[in-house]
C-alpha positions as CSV (number, residue, x, y, z in Angstrom):
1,X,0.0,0.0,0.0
2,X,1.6,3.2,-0.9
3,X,0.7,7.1,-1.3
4,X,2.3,9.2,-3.2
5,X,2.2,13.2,-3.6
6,X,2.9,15.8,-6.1
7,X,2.1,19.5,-6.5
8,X,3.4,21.2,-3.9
9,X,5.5,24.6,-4.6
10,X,6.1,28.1,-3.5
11,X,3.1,29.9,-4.6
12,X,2.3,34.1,-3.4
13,X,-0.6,34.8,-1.3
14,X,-3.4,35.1,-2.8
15,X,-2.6,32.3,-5.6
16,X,-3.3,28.6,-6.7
17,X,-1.9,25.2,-6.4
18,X,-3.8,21.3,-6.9
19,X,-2.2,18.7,-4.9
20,X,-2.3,15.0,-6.1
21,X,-2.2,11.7,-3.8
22,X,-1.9,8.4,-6.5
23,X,-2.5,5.5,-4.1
24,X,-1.8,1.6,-5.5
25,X,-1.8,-1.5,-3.6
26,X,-5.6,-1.2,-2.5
27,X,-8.9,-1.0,-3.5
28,X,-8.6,2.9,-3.8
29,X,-12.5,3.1,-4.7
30,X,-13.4,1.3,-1.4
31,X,-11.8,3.9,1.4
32,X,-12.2,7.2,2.1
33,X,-9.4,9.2,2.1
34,X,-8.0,12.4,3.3
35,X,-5.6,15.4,3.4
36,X,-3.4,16.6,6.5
37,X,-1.4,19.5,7.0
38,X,1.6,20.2,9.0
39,X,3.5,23.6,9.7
40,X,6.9,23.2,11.1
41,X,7.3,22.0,14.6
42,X,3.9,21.7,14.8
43,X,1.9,18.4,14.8
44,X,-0.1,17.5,11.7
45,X,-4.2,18.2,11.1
46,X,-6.8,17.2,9.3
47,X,-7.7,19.8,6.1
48,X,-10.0,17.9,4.5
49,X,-11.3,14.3,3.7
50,X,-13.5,12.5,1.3
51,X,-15.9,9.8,0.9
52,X,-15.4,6.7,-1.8
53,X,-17.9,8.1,-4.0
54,X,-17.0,11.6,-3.7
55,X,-20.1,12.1,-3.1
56,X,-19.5,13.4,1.2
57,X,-16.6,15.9,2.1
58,X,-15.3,17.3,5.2
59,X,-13.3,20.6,5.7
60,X,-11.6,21.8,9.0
61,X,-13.1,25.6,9.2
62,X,-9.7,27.1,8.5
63,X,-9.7,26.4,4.6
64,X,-14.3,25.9,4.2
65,X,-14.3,28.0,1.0
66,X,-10.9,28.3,-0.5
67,X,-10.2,24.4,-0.5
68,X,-11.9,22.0,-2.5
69,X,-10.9,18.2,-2.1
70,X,-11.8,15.4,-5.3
71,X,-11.1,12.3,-6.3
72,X,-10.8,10.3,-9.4
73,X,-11.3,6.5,-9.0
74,X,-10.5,5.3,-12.0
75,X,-7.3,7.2,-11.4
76,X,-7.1,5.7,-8.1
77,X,-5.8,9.3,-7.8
78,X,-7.3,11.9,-4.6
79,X,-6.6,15.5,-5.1
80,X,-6.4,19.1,-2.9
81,X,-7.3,22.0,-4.9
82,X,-6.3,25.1,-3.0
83,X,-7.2,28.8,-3.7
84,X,-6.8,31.9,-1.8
85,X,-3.6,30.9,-0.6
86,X,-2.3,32.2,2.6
87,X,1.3,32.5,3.9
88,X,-0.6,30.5,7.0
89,X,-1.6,27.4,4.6
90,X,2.6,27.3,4.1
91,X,3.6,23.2,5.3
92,X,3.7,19.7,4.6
93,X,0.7,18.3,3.3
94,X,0.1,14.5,3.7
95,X,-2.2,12.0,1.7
96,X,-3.5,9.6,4.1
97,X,-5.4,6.2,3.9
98,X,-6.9,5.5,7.3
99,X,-7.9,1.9,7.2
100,X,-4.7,0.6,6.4
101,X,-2.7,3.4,8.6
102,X,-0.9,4.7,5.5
103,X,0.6,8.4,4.7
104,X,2.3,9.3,1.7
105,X,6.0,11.0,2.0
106,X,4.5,15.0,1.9
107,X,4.7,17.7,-0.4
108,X,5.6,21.2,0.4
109,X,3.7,24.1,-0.1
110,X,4.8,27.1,0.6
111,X,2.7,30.7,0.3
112,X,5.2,33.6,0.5
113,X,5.8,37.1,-1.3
């Protein structure tokens, strides 16, 4: 089972990125899935997460608006859009498969001027 991210960068406030999760070694389309977030020294949080279907999503308060989170299942591919950037959103951010206890390796993202 494996997770693997791409997409991070540095980005200015106020601008764009779309993270990407690819997951193999499980039935992606059965398990929700979900994004986390950690700033340095700081422990890591949930941003968003998603049901199999798509079809249910969950935000943490912080990004409700300027974060959308999708999936594509025949991809077996889960994905962060992020808009609005802040210099507050700068951090790791983490795929993670909660059934079989699996995060990815990160990508950085970092919002600065």
């Amino acid at each position: 089972v494996q997770l693997k991210e791409s997409g991070g960068d540095l980005v200015q406030p106020g601008g764009s990125l779309r993270l990407s999760c690819k997951a193999s070694g499980f039935t992606f389309s059965s398990y929700a899935m979900s994004w986390y977030w950690q700033a340095p020294g700081k422990e890591r949080e949930l941003v968003a997460a998603i049901t199999t279907s798509g079809g249910g999503t969950h935000y943490v308060d912080s990004v409700k608006g300027r974060f959308t989170i999708s999936r594509g299942n025949l991809l077996n591919t889960v994905y962060l859009q992020m808009n609005s950037l802040k210099p507050g959103d700068t951090g790791m951010y983490y795929c993670y498969q909660s059934r079989f206890v699996v995060w990815g390796q990160g990508t950085q993202v970092t919002v600065s001027s």
